[in-house]
Biotite code that builds the C-alpha atoms (Angstrom):
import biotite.structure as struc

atoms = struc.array([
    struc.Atom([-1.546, -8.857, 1.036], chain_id="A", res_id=1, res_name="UNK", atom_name="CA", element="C"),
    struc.Atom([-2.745, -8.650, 4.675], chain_id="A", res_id=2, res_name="UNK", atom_name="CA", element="C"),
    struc.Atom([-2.524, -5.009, 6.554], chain_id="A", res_id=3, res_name="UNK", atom_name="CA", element="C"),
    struc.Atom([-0.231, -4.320, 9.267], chain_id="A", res_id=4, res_name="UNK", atom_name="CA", element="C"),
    struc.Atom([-3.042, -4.150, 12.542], chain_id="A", res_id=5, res_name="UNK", atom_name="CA", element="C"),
    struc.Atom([-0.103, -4.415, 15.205], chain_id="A", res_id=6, res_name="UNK", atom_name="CA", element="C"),
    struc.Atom([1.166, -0.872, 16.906], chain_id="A", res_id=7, res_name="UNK", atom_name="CA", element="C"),
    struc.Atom([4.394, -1.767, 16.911], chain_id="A", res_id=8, res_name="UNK", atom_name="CA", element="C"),
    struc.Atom([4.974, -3.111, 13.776], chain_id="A", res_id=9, res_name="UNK", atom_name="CA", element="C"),
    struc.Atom([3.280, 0.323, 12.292], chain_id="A", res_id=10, res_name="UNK", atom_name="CA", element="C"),
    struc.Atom([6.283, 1.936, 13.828], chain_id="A", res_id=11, res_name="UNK", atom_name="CA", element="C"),
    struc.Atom([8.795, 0.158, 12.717], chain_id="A", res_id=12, res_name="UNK", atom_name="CA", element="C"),
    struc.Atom([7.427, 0.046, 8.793], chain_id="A", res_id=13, res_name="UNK", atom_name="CA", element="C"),
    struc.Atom([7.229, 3.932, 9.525], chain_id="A", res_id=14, res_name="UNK", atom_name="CA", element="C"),
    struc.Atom([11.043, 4.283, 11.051], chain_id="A", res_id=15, res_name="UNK", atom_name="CA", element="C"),
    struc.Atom([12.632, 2.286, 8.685], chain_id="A", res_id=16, res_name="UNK", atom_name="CA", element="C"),
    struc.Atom([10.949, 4.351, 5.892], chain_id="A", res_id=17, res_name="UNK", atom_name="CA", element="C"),
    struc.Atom([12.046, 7.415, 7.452], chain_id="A", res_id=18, res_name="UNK", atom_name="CA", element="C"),
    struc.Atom([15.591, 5.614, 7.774], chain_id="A", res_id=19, res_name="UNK", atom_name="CA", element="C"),
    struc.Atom([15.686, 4.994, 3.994], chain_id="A", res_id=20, res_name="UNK", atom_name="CA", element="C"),
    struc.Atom([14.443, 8.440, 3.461], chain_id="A", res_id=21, res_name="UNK", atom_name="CA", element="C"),
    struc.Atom([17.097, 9.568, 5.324], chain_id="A", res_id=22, res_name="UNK", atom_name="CA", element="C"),
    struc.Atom([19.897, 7.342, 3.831], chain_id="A", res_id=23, res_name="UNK", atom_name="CA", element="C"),
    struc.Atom([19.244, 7.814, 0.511], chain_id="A", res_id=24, res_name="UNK", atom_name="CA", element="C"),
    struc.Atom([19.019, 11.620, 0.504], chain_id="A", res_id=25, res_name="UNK", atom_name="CA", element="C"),
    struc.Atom([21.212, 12.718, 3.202], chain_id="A", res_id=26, res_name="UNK", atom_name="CA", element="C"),
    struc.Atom([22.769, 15.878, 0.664], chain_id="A", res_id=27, res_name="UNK", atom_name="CA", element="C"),
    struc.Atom([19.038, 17.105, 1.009], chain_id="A", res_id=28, res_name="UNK", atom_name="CA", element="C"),
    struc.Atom([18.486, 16.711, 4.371], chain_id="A", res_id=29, res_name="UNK", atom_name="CA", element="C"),
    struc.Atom([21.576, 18.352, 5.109], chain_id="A", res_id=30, res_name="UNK", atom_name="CA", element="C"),
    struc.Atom([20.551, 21.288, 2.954], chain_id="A", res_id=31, res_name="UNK", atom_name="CA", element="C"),
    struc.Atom([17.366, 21.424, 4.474], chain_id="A", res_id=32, res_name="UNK", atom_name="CA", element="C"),
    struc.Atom([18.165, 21.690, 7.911], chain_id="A", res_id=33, res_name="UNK", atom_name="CA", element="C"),
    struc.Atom([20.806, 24.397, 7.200], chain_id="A", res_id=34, res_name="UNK", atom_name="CA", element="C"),
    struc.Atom([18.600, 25.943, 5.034], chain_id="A", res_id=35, res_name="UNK", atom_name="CA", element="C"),
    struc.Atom([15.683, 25.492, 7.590], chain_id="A", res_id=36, res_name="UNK", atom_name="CA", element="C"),
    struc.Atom([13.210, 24.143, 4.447], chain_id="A", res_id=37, res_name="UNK", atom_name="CA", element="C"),
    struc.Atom([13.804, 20.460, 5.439], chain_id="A", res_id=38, res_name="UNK", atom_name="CA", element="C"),
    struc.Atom([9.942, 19.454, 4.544], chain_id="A", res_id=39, res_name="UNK", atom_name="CA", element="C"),
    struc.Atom([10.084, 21.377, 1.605], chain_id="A", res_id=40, res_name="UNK", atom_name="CA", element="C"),
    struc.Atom([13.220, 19.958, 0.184], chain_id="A", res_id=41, res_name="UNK", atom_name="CA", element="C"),
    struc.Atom([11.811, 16.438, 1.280], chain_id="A", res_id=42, res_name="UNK", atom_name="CA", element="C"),
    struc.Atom([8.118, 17.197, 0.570], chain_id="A", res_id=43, res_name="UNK", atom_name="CA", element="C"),
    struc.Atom([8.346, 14.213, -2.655], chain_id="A", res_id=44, res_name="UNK", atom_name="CA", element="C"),
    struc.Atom([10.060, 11.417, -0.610], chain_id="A", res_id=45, res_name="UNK", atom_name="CA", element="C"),
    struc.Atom([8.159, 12.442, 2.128], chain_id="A", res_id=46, res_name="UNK", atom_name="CA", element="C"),
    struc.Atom([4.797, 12.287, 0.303], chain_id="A", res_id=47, res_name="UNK", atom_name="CA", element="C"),
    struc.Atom([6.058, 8.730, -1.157], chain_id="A", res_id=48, res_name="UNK", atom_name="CA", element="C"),
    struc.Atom([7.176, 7.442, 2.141], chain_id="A", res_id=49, res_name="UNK", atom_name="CA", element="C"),
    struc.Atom([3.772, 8.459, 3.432], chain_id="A", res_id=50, res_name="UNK", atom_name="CA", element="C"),
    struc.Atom([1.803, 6.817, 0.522], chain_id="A", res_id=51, res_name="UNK", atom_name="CA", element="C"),
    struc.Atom([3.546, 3.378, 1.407], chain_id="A", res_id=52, res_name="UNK", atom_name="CA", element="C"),
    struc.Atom([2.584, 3.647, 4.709], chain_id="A", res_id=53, res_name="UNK", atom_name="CA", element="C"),
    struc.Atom([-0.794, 4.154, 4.147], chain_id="A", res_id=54, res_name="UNK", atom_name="CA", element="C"),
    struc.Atom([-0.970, 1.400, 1.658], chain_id="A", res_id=55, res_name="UNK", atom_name="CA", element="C"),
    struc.Atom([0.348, -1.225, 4.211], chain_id="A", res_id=56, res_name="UNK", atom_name="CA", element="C"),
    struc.Atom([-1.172, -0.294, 7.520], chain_id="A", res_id=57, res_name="UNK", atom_name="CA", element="C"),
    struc.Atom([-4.357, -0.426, 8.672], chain_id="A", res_id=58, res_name="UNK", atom_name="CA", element="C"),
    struc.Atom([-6.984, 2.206, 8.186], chain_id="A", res_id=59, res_name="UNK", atom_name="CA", element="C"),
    struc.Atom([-7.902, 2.158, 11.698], chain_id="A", res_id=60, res_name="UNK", atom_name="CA", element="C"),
    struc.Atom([-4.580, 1.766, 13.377], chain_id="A", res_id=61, res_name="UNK", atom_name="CA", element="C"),
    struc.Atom([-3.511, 4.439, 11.431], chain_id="A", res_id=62, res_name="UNK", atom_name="CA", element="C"),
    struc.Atom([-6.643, 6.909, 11.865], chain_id="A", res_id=63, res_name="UNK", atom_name="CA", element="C"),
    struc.Atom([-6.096, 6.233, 15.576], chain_id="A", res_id=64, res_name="UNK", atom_name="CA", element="C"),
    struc.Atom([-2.311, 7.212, 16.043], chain_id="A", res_id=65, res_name="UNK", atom_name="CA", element="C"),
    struc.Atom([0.278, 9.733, 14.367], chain_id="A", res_id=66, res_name="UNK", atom_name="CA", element="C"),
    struc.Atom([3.431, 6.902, 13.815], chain_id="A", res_id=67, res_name="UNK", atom_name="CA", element="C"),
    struc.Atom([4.367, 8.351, 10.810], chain_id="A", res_id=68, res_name="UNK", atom_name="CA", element="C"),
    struc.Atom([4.538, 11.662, 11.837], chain_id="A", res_id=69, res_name="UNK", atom_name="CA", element="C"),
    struc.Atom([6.469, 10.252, 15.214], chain_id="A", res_id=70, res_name="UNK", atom_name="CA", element="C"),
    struc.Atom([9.076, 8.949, 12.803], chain_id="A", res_id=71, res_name="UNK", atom_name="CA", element="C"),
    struc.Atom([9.134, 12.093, 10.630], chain_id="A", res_id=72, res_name="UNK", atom_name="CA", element="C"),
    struc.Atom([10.416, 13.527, 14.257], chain_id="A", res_id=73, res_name="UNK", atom_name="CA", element="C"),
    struc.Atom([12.191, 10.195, 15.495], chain_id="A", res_id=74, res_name="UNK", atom_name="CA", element="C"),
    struc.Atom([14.295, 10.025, 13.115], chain_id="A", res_id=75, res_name="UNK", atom_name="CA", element="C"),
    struc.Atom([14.604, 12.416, 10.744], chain_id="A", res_id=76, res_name="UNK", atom_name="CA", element="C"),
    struc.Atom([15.202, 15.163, 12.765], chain_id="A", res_id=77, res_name="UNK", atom_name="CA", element="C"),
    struc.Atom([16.641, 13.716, 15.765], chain_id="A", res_id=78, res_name="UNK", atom_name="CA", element="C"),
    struc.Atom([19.826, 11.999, 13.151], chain_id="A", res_id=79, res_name="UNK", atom_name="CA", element="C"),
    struc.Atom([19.769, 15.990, 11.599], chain_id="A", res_id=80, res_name="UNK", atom_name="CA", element="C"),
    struc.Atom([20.405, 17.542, 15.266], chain_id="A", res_id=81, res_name="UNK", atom_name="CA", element="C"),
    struc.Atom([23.870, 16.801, 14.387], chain_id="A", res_id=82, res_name="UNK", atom_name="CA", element="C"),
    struc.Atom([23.816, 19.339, 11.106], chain_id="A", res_id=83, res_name="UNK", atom_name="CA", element="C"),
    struc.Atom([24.972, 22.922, 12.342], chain_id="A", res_id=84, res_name="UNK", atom_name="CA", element="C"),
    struc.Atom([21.436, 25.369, 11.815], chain_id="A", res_id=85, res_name="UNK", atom_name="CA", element="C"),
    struc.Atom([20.180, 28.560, 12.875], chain_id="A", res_id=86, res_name="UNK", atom_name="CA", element="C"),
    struc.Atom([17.127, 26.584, 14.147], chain_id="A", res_id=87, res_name="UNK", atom_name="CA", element="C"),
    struc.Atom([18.853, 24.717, 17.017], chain_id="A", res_id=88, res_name="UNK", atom_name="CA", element="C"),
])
């Protein structure tokens, strides 16, 4: 299988992992962001979601930008702003 080299397509592999992160565990995100221990209730998928990335991009593209970490804030926390929290 051929590595994703293109920017853009790096950040949208990383968003829509977020997004399924997201989707699929929104009890725990909503948890963590009340609870303020969102990376610690996520820290598995998030570790998963991670290893995919890294096993589909580009050692270079991804040594020379933070996309995944982007999405982690893109969309993760930006869709948990909504969730009422002592931190906002």
């Amino acid at each position: 299988m051929k590595l994703i080299t293109n920017e853009d397509q790096a950040r949208r592999l990383a968003r829509t992992i977020l997004s399924d992160i997201v989707l699929y565990n929104q009890a725990k995100v909503k948890e963590g962001i009340e609870k303020d221990s969102l990376f610690d209730v996520l820290s598995e998928e998030l570790a998963e979601g991670k290893k995919y990335y890294e096993s589909m991009v580009e050692q270079n593209l991804r040594d020379s930008t933070n996309l995944f970490s982007e999405a982690v804030i893109d969309v993760l926390l930006k869709q948990g702003g909504k969730i009422k929290s002592d931190i906002w």
